[in-house]
C-alpha positions, 0 to 999 in steps of 0.5 A: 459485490464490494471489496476492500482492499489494502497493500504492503509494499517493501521499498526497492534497495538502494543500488536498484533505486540509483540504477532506475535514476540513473546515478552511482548508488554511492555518492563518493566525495572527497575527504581531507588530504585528497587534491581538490579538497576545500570546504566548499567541495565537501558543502557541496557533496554532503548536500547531494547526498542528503538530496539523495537520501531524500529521493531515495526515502519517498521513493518507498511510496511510488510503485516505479521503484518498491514492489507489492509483497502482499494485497489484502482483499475482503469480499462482501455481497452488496448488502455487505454480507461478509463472503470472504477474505483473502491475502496473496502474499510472496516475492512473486510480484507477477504471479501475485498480481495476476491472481489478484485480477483473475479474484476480481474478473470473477467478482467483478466489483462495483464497490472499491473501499479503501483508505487513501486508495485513490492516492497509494493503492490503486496507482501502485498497482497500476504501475506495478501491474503495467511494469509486470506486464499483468494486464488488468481484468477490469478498469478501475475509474480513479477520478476523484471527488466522488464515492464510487467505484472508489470508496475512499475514507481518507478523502471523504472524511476530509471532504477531500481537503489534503489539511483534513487527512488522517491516517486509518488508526486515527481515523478508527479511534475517532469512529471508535472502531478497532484500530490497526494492530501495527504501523508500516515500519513493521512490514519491512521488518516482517518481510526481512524476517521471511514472516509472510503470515503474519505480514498477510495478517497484518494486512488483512487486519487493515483492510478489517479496520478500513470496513470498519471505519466506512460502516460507521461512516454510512451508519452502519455497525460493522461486523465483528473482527472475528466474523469478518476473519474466522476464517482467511485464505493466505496464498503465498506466492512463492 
């Protein structure tokens, strides 16, 4: 069995990100008129603030602050027969999770496909799986510079050179495969709307374009969309 897989994940808000960093959530300086005021106080406030809005926008990307919202997964026979897709989507990150490795003890992989998997994906599960106390099912080796069990487009189409990474849509246009249908602003936005459909369909069409891109990158031509999700299993949790 192969599989391919993709995440969306929302970033923590504000007041949690401070309380896991251990600071005030707002940063409250002095204002012109208060005793203690000059230039230099107020330089030196404005500075820690924007060293904090900072911290607080790249900790979107780490799994020790946001939290999975939905996992992508299509099964494929090694052949690469299509077998199924399949998205958990919802705001229980713990049950997602634990369904998410109950679906891979029953496949039991030997083929991990994703785009920047080894970078995001797979490590944001990994923490999020050990702050939820979900234990893993099967151990998925990470080392790089390698194609298996992990099948990376961005590093491999860049010979895992960080100058040559680009991101899936680009990646897709210049294999001329379809693209993505959205960009990651959009998740946010989806999940803030309570649209989780959508949001799992829109992280079903990823991991479709991250199929696509590693097809054409082994000289294969990939199925079509329509084939690959005629019909997928959208499982909210809760």
């Amino acid at each position: 069995m192969k599989v391919v897989l993709d995440i969306e994940t929302v970033q923590a808000p504000r007041e949690e990100w401070a309380r896991l960093v251990g600071k005030p959530a707002e940063c409250q300086g002095l204002v012109p008129g208060e005793p203690g005021y000059d230039l230099f106080t107020a330089g030196a406030v404005e500075e820690a603030r924007r060293a904090d809005d900072e911290a607080y926008t790249k900790s979107a990307f780490d799994g020790t602050f946001s939290r999975i919202v939905c996992i992508g997964l299509l099964e494929f026979s090694d052949q690469m027969e299509a077998r199924s897709a399949i998205a958990w989507y919802g705001a229980n990150e713990r049950e997602l999770l634990r369904q998410f490795w109950a679906r891979l003890a029953q496949d039991r992989p030997t083929l991990y496909i994703t785009h920047n998997g080894l970078g995001f994906d797979l490590p944001f599960i990994k923490k999020r799986s050990i702050i939820n106390q979900v234990k893993p099912s099967v151990e998925i080796n990470l080392a790089k510079f390698r194609t298996e069990p992990v099948y990376d487009t961005m590093a491999i189409w860049s010979n895992w050179d960080t100058r040559g990474w680009v991101k899936l849509d680009v990646l897709a246009r210049a294999l001329q495969v379809d693209t993505k249908s959205g960009s990651g602003e959009q998740v946010a936005e989806m999940w803030e709307k309570r649209q989780g459909r959508e949001l799992a369909q829109y992280c079903l069409q990823d991991t479709y374009v991250t199929y696509a891109c590693y097809s054409r990158m082994n000289f294969r031509q990939p199925l079509s969309r329509e084939v690959i999700l005629l019909q997928p299993e959208l499982c909210d949790i809760g």
